[in-house]
C-alpha positions in Angstrom: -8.0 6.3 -21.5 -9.7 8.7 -19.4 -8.2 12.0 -18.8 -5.2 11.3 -16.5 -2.0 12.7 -16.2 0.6 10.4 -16.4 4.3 10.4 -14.9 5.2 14.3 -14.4 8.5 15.0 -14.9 10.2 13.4 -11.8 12.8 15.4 -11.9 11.0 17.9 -10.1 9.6 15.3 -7.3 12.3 13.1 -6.4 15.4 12.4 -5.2 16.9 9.0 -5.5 19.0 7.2 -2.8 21.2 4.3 -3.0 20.0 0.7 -1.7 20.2 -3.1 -1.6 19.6 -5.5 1.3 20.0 -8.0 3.6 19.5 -9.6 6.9 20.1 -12.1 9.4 18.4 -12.7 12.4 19.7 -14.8 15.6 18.0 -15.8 18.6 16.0 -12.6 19.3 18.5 -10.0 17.7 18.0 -8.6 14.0 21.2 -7.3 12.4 22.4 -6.1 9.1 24.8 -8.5 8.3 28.3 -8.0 7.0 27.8 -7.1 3.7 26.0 -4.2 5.7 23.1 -4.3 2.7 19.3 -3.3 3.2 16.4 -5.0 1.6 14.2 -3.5 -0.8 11.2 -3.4 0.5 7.5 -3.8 -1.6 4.3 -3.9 1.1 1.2 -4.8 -0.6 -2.4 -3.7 1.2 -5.2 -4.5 0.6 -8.9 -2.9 1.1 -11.3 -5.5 3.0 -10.1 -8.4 1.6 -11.4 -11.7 3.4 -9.3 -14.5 4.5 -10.9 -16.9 2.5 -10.7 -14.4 -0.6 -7.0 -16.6 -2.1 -5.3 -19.8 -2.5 -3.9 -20.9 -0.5 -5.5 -19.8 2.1 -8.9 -21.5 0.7 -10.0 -22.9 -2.0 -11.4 -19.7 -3.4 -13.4 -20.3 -6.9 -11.2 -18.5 -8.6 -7.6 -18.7 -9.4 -5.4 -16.6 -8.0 -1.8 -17.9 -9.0 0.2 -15.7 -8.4 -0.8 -15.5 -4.8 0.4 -18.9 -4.7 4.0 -18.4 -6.2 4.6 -15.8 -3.7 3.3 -18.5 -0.9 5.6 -20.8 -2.4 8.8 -18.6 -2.7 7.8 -17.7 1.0 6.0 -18.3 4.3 2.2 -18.3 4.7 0.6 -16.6 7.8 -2.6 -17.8 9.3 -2.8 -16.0 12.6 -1.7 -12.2 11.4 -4.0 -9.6 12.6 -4.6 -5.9 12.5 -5.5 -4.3 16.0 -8.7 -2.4 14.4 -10.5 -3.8 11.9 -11.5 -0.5 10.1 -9.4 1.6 7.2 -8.1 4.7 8.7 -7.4 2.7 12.0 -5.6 0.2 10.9 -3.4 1.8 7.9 -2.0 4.5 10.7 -1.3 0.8 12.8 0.5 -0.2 10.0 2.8 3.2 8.6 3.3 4.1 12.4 3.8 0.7 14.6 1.7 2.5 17.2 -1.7 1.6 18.6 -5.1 3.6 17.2 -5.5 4.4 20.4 -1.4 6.5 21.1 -1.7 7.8 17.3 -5.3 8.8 17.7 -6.7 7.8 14.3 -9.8 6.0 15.3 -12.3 4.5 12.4 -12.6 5.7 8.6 -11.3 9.3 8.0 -14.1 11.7 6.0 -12.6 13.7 3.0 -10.5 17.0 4.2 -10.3 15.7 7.5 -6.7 16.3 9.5 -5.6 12.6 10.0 -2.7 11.3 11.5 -0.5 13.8 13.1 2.5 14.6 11.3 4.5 14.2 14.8 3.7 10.2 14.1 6.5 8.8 11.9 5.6 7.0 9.2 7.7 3.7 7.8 8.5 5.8 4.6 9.6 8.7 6.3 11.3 6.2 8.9 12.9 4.4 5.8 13.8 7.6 3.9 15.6 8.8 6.7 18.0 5.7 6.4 18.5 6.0 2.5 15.7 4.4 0.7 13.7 5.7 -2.0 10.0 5.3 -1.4 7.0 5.4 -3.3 3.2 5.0 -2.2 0.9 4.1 -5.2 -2.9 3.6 -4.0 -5.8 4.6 -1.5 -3.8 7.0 1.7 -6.7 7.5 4.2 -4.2 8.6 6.5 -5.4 12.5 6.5 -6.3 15.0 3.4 -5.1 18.2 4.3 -1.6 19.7 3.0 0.4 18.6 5.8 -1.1 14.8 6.1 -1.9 13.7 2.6 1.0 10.9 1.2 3.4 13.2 -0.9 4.6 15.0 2.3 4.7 11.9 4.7 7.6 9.8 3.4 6.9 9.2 0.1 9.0 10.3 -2.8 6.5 9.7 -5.5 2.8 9.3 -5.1 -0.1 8.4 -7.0 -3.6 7.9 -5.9 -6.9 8.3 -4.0 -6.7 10.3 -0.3 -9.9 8.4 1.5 -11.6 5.2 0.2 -13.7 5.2 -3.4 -16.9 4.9 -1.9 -16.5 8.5 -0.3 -18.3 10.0 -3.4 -21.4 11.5 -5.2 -22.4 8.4 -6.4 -22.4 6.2 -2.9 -25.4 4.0 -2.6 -26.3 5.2 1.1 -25.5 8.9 1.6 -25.0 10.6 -2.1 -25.9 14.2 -0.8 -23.5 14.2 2.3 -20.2 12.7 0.0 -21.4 14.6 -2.8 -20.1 17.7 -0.8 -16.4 16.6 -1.8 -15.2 15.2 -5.0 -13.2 12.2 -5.1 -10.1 13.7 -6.6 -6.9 11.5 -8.3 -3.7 13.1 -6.8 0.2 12.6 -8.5 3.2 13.7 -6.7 1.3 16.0 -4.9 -0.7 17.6 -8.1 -4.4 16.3 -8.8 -4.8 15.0 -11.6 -7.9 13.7 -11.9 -10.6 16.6 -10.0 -13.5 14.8 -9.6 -13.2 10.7 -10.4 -15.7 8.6 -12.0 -17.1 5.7 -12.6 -15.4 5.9 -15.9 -11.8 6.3 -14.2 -12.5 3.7 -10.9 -12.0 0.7 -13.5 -8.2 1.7 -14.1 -7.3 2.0 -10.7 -5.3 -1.3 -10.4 -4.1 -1.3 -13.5 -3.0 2.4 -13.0 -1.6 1.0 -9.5 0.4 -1.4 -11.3 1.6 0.3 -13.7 3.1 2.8 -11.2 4.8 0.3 -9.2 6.6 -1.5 -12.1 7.6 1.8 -13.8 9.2 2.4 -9.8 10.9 -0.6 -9.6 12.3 -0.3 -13.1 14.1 3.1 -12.1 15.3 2.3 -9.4 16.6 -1.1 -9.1 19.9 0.2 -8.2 19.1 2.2 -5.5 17.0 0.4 -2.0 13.7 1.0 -2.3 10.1 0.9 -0.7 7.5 0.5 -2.8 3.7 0.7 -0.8 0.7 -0.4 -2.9 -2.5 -0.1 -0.5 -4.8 -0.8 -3.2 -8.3 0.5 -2.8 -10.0 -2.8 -4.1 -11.8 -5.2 -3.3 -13.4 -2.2 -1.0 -16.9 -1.4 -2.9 -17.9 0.0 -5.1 -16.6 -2.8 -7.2 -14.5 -1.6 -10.4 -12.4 -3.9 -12.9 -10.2 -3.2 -16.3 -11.8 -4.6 -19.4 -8.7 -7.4 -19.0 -10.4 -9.1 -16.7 -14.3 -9.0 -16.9 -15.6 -11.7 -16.7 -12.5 -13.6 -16.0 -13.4 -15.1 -13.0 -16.8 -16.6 -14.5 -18.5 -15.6 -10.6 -19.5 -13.0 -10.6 -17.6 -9.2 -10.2 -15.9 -9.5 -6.8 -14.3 -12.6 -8.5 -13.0 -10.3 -11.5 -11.6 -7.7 -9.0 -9.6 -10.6 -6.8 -8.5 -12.1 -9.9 -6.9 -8.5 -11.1 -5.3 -7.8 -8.3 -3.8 -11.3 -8.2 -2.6 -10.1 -11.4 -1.1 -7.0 -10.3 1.0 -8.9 -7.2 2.5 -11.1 -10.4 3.6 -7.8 -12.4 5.3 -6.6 -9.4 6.6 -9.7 -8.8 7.9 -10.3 -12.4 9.5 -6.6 -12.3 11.4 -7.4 -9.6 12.8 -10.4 -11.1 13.3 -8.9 -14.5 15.3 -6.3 -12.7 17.5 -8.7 -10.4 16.7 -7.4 -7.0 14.0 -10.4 -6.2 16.6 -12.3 -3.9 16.9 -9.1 -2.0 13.7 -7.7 -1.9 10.8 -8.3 1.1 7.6 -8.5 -0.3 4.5 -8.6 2.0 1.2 -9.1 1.2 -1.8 -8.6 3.2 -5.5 -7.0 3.7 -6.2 -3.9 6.2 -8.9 -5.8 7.9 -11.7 -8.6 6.9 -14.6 -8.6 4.3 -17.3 -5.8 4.4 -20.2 -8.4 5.0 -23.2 -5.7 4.3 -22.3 -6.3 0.6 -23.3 -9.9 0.0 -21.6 -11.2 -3.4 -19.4 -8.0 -3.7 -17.6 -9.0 -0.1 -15.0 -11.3 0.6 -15.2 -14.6 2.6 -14.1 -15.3 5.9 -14.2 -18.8 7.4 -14.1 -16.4 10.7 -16.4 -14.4 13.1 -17.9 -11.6 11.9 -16.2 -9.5 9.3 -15.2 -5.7 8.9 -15.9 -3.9 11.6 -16.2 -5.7 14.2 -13.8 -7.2 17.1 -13.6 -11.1 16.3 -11.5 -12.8 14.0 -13.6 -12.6 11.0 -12.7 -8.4 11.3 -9.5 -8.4 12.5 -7.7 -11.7 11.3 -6.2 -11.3 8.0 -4.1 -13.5 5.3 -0.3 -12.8 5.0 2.2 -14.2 3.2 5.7 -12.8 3.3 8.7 -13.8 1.0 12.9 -12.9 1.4 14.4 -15.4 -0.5 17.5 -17.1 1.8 16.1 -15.7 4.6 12.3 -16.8 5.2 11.9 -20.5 3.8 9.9 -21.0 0.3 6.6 -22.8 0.8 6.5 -23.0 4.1 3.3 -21.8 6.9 3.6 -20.0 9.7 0.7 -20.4 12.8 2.4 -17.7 15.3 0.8 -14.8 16.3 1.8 -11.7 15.6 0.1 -8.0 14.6 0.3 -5.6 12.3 2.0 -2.8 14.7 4.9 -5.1 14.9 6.4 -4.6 10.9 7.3 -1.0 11.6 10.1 -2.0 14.4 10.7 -5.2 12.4 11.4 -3.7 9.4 13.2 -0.8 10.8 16.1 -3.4 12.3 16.1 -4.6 8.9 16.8 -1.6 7.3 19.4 0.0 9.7 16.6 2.7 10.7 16.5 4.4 13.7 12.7 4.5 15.5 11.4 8.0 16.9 12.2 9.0 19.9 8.6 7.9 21.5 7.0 4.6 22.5 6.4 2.2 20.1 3.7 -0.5 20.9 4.7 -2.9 18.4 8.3 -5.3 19.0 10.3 -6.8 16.4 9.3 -9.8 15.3 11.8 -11.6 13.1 12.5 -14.1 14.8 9.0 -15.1 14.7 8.5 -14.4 11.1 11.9 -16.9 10.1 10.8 -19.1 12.7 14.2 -19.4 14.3 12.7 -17.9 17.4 8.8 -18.9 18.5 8.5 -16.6 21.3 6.3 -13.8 20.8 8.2 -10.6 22.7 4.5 -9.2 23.2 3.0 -10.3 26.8 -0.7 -9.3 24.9 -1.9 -7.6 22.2 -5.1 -5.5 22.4 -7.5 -4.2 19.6 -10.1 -1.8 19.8 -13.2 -0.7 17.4 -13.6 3.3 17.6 -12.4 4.8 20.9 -13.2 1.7 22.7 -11.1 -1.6 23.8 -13.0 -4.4 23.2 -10.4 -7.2 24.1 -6.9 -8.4 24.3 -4.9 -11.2 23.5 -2.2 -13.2 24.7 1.1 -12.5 23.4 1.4 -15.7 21.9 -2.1 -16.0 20.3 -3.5 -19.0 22.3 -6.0 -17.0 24.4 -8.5 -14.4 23.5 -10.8 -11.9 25.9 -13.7 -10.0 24.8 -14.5 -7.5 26.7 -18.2 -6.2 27.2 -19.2 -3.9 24.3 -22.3 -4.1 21.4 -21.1 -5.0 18.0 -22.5 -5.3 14.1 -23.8 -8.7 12.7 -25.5 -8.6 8.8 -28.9 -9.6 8.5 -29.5 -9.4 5.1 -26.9 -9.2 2.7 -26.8 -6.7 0.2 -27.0 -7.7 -4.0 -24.7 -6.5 -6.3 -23.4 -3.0 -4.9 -25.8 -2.4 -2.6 -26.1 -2.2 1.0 -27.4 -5.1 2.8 -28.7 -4.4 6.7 -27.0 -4.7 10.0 -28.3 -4.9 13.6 -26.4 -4.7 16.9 -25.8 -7.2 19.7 -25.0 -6.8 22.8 -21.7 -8.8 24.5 -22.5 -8.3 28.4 -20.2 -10.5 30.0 -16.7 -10.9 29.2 -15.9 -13.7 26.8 -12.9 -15.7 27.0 -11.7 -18.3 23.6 -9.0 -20.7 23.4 -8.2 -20.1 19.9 -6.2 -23.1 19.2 -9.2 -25.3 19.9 -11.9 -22.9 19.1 -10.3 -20.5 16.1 -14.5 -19.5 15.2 -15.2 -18.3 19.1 -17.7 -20.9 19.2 -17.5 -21.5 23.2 -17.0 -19.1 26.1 -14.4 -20.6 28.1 -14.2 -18.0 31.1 -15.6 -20.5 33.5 -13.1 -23.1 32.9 -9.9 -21.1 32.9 -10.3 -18.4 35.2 -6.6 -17.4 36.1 -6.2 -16.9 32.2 -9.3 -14.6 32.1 -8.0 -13.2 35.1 -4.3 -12.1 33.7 -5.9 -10.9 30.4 -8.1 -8.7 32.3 -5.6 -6.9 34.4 -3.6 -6.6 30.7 -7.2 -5.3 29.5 -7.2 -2.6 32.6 -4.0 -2.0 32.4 -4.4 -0.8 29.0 -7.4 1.3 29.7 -6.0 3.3 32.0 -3.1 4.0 30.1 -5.1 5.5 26.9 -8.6 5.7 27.8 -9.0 6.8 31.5 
């Protein structure tokens, strides 16, 4: 094993807080019910996976079982989005429940840089404040200086990577300019690991796992949240000896299979340890394949992909389970965001939410499907500092706004970087995304007092964060 620290004394990181949990949810209220118990809490993220990437969301060429036992102890959910589809953006979405553009973190963070603004509460720090013990195993890219990096933003114990794994000496495109900063492997606030390698990037799931199981072991007695934003299947591509190969297509096949892998471990820990029937688990991707990389990105039936505005960037697969409280194998096509499981899960927990505006709405009801109205009028997403559209709160209806986006032309092979050009959107675009889900067809024409009401949601918006 390559030189890594593992498990300092925890003693000297941690405190440990009581927990259980659960909840009920009528009409549009979420309460703790009268056992007044809290779930546990395990949020799995991952880095540029596609839509198409699982079963049984596809039928992907590889297996990915355990994917599908959580689908069928739970609730599938094809219409979940994220309102930026980029890494720093839309993990500070996430942790915060706030829009990029109130918390300011706009795009892919560069090594050292500030990040998000420790006056932003994050879920862990929102969920340690209410009892829980919280841990944060993965890739942060939520800031990487001493007041923003994970350790002091919620999490009780931490292992991982501050920006994405790319951000190094050996990236295909610029070497020299992320060559300035190593990739360094931090634990509980100590690095561990000073400059990573292409001899450590192999263990990171594994590692990842590991972490998480050894959590959950721990601290079964107490409530817990347990984050896992793993940094795969973000390139460069890495995977343990356990599983090259496994997929017989190729790498990207070896890495979706491993991390399939590592949502079964989890899952089997909880289990082993008697808190599955009162833990949430959600799995999920921070935005959609990077489609520069050919056959080491994901699949997308979608628009577009990663960095872009249309569903192929900003739709991703979800599938939640609570046993006796979401039903098991059952599929969701409501819309809802990512901004919206910070206020959720905060009702859940008993948790109070900071004292400023949140953007996203609780959303339980929605996700038990005892209550099909979305609380959202529209929901907007942006790329950068820029809105480029909005939808309608409950999903049907989509506007583009006027803007230049990213489309591949080539493909890169096998780590490499393929080429991009950009195309102009001049006119506002309006989808019905029931009919058309692959904004196929420019509606605008035909339904011009829904173009109309998105729009003055779209100005509206402006003006309140960009003007």
């Amino acid at each position: 094993m390559p030189n890594k620290i593992k498990h300092l004394p925890f003693s000297l990181f941690i405190l440990c807080f009581g927990f259980t949990i659960f909840a009920s949810c009528t009409e549009q209220e979420t309460s703790i019910s009268d056992e007044d118990t809290q779930p546990n809490i395990v949020l799995i993220f991952l880095d540029d996976a596609g839509f198409a990437d699982f079963q049984p969301f596809a039928e992907s060429r590889y297996p990915t079982p355990n994917v599908v036992r959580l689908a069928e102890e739970g609730r599938s959910f094809y219409n979940f989005y994220v309102p930026s589809a980029v890494c720093s953006a839309s993990r500070a979405a996430l942790l915060t429940g706030t829009y990029p553009e109130r918390n300011r973190m706009f795009g892919a963070h560069a090594p050292r840089q500030r990040g998000l603004d420790p006056d932003f509460v994050t879920m862990g720090e929102m969920l340690q404040d209410q009892g829980y013990v919280t841990a944060s195993f993965g890739k942060w890219h939520l800031g990487d200086q001493e007041d923003t990096r994970m350790h002091v933003r919620g999490f009780d114990e931490t292992s991982g990577i501050m920006y994405s794994n790319d951000m190094w000496a050996d990236h295909p495109e610029n070497p020299e300019y992320w060559g300035q900063w190593p990739l360094q492997y931090w634990e509980n606030g100590v690095v561990t690991i000073d400059s990573v390698t292409a001899a450590d990037q192999p263990h990171f799931t594994t590692w990842f796992t590991e972490d998480s199981v050894d959590f959950i072991n721990r601290n079964s007695e107490s409530p817990f949240f347990l984050y896992v934003p793993h940094p795969m299947p973000h390139v460069p591509l890495f995977v343990s000896e356990k599983f090259d190969g496994a997929s017989g297509t190729g790498l990207y096949g070896d890495v979706m299979m491993e991390l399939d892998w590592s949502l079964g471990e989890i899952m089997d820990a909880l289990e082993e340890n008697g808190v599955k029937e009162n833990t949430i688990i959600i799995f999920t991707s921070d935005n959609g394949p990077w489609l520069s990389y050919g056959n080491h990105s994901g699949q997308t039936p979608y628009r577009e992909g990663k960095g872009t505005s249309f569903d192929g960037g900003i739709r991703s697969p979800l599938v939640i389970s609570y046993p006796g409280h979401i039903d098991s194998n059952t599929v969701s096509h409501d819309t809802f965001f990512s901004i919206d499981f910070l206020p959720t899960l905060a009702t859940l927990a008993g948790a109070e939410l900071p004292a400023y505006e949140i953007d996203g709405k609780d959303v339980w009801g929605l996700i038990t499907g005892e209550n099909i109205e979305n609380p959202h009028d529209f929901y907007a997403f942006t790329f950068n500092q820029e809105l480029q559209g909005v939808f309608s709160g409950d999903g049907k209806w989509k506007l583009v706004l006027p803007h230049s986006y990213r489309t591949v032309v080539r493909g890169g092979i096998d780590g490499e970087a393929g080429i991009y050009r950009q195309e102009p959107i001049e006119e506002p675009m309006l989808f019905d995304m029931v009919h058309d889900p692959y904004e196929k067809i420019n509606v605008i024409d035909e339904y011009p007092e829904i173009a109309s009401k998105l729009m003055e949601y779209a100005e509206q918006h402006n003006q309140q964060f960009f003007e």
